[in-house]
C-alpha positions as CSV (number, residue, x, y, z in Angstrom):
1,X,6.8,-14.8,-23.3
2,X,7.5,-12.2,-26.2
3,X,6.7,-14.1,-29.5
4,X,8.8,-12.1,-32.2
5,X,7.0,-11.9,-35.7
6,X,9.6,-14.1,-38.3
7,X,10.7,-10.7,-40.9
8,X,9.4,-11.5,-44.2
9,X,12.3,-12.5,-46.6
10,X,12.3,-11.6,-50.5
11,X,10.9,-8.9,-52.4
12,X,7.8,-8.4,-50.0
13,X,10.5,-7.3,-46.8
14,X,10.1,-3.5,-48.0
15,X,6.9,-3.8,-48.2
16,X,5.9,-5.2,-44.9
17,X,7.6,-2.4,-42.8
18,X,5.4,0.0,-44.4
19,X,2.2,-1.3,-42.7
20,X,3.0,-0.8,-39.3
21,X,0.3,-0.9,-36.9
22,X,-2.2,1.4,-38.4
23,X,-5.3,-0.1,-39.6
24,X,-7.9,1.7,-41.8
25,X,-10.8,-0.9,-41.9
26,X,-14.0,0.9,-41.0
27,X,-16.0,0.6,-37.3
28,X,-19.6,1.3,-38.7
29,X,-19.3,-1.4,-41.2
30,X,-17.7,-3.6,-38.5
31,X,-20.6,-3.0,-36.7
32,X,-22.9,-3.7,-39.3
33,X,-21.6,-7.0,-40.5
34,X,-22.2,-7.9,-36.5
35,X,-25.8,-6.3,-36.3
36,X,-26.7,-8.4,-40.0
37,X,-25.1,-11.3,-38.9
38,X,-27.3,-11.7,-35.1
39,X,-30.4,-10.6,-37.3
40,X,-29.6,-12.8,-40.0
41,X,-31.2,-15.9,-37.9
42,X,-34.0,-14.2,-36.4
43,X,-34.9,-13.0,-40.3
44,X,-34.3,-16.3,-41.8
45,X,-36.4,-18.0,-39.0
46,X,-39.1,-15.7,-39.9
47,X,-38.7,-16.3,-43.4
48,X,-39.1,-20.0,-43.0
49,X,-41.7,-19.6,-40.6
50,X,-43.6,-17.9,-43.2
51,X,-43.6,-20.3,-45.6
52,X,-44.1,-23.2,-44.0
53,X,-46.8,-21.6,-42.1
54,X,-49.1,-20.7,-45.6
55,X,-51.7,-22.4,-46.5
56,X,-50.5,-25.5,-48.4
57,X,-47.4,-26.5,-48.9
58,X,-43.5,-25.2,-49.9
59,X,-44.6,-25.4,-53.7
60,X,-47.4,-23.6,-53.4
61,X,-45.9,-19.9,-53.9
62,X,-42.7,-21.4,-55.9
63,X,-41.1,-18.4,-56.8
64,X,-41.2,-16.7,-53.3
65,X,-40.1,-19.6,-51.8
66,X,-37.1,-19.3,-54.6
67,X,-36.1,-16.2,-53.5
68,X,-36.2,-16.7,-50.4
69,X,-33.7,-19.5,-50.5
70,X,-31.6,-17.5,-53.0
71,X,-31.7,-14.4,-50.3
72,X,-30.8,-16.9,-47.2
73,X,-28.0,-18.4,-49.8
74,X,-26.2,-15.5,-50.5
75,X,-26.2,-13.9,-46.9
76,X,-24.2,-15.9,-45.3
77,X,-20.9,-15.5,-47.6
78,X,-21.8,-11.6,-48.1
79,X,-21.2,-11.4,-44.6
80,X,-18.3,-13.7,-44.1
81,X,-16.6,-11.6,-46.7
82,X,-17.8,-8.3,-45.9
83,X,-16.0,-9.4,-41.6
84,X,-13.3,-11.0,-44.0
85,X,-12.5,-8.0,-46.5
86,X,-12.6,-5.3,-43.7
87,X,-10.7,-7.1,-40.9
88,X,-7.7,-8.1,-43.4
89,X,-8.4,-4.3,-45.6
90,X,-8.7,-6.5,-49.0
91,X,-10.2,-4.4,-51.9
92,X,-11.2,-7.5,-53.7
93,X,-12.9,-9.5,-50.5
94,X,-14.7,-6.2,-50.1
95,X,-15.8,-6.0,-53.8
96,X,-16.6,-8.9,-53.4
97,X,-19.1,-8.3,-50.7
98,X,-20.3,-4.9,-52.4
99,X,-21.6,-7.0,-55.1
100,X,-23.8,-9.4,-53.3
101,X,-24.7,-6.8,-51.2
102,X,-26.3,-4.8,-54.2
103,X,-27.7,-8.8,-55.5
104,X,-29.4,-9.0,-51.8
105,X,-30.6,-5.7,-52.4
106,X,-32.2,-6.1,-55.5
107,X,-34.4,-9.5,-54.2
108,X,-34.9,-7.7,-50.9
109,X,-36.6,-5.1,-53.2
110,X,-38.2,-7.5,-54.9
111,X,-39.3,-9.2,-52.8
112,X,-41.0,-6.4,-50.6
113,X,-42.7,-5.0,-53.7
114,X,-44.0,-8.3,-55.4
115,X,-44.7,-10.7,-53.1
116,X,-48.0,-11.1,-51.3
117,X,-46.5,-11.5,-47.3
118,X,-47.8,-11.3,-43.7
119,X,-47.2,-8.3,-41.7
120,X,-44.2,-9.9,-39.6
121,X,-42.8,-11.2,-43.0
122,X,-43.4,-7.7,-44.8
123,X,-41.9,-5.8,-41.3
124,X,-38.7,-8.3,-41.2
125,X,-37.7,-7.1,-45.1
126,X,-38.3,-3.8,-44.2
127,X,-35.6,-4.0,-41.3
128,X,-33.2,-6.2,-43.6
129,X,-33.2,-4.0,-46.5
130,X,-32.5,-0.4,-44.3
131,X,-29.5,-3.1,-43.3
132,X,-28.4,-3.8,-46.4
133,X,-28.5,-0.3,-48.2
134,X,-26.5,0.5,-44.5
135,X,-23.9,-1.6,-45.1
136,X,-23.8,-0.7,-48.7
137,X,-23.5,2.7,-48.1
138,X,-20.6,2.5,-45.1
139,X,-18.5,-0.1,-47.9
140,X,-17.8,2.3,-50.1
141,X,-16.1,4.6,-47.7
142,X,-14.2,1.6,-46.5
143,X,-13.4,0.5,-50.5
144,X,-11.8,4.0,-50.8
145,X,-9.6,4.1,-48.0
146,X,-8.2,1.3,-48.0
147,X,-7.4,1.6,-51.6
148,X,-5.7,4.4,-50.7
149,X,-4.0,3.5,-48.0
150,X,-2.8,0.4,-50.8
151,X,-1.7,2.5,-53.4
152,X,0.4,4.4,-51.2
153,X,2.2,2.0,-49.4
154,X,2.6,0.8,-53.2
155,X,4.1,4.0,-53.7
156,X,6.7,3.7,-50.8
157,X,7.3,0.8,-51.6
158,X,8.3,1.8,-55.4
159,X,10.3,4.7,-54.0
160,X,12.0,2.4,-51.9
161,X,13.3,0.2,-54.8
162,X,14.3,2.8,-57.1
163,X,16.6,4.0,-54.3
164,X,18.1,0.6,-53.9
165,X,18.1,0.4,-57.2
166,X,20.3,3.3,-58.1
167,X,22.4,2.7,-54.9
């Protein structure tokens, strides 16, 4: 069976020829979202682990159990839109993502430099944060290209009008 794509009607016809089958979304940060999102549940198992496992109870260390909730919170949509934002090339999605990325970043930071942990705890932030400057790092390179790659199909696009237009 060959399924045949319906053409796009309307203003947006022009524009969908010029996408063709090139993609610039970005392998290393492909491969980054994957290697944060298998880690993700070992790391929040430890975190857990670590405060259930201190002497007393949850609201004993308050504010380290805070962050850690905040830091388990926020990981799993940084990572749904960091997959989402490079897969579909969406500046915004991957904005998006750049921003809680650098907010995970700052209580990963936190957290490794205030908090009194265990080893395994202090090891598993370690690991996380090199992650998470990784993925901040490779997102820029990803922002920029597909930006570019948006502004000139935006540019076709343009050209492509002002031809019809003065046709």
């Amino acid at each position: 069976m060959n399924s045949q794509v319906p053409p796009v009607e309307g203003p947006l016809s022009l524009f969908s020829g010029f996408r063709g089958k090139r993609t610039v979304g970005h392998v290393n940060l492909q491969a980054l979202i994957f290697y944060q999102s298998t880690l993700f549940v070992l790391w929040a198992l430890v975190l857990l682990a670590s405060i259930a496992l201190q002497q007393g109870s949850f609201g004993r260390n308050i504010i380290r159990t805070a962050i850690y909730i905040v830091m388990v919170a926020l990981e799993t949509p940084r990572l749904a839109l960091g997959y989402i934002g490079n897969r579909r090339e969406q500046v915004l999605t991957l904005m998006a993502f750049t921003f809680l990325t650098v907010t995970q970043s700052a209580l990963a930071v936190v957290s490794i430099l205030l908090i009194d942990q265990q080893p395994l705890e202090h090891g598993a932030h370690i690991v996380y944060t090199f992650l998470i400057f990784g993925s901040l790092i490779t997102c820029v390179p990803a922002i920029v290209s597909i930006n570019r790659d948006e502004v000139a199909r935006f540019a076709l696009l343009y050209w492509q009008l002002q031809e019809n237009h003065t046709s």
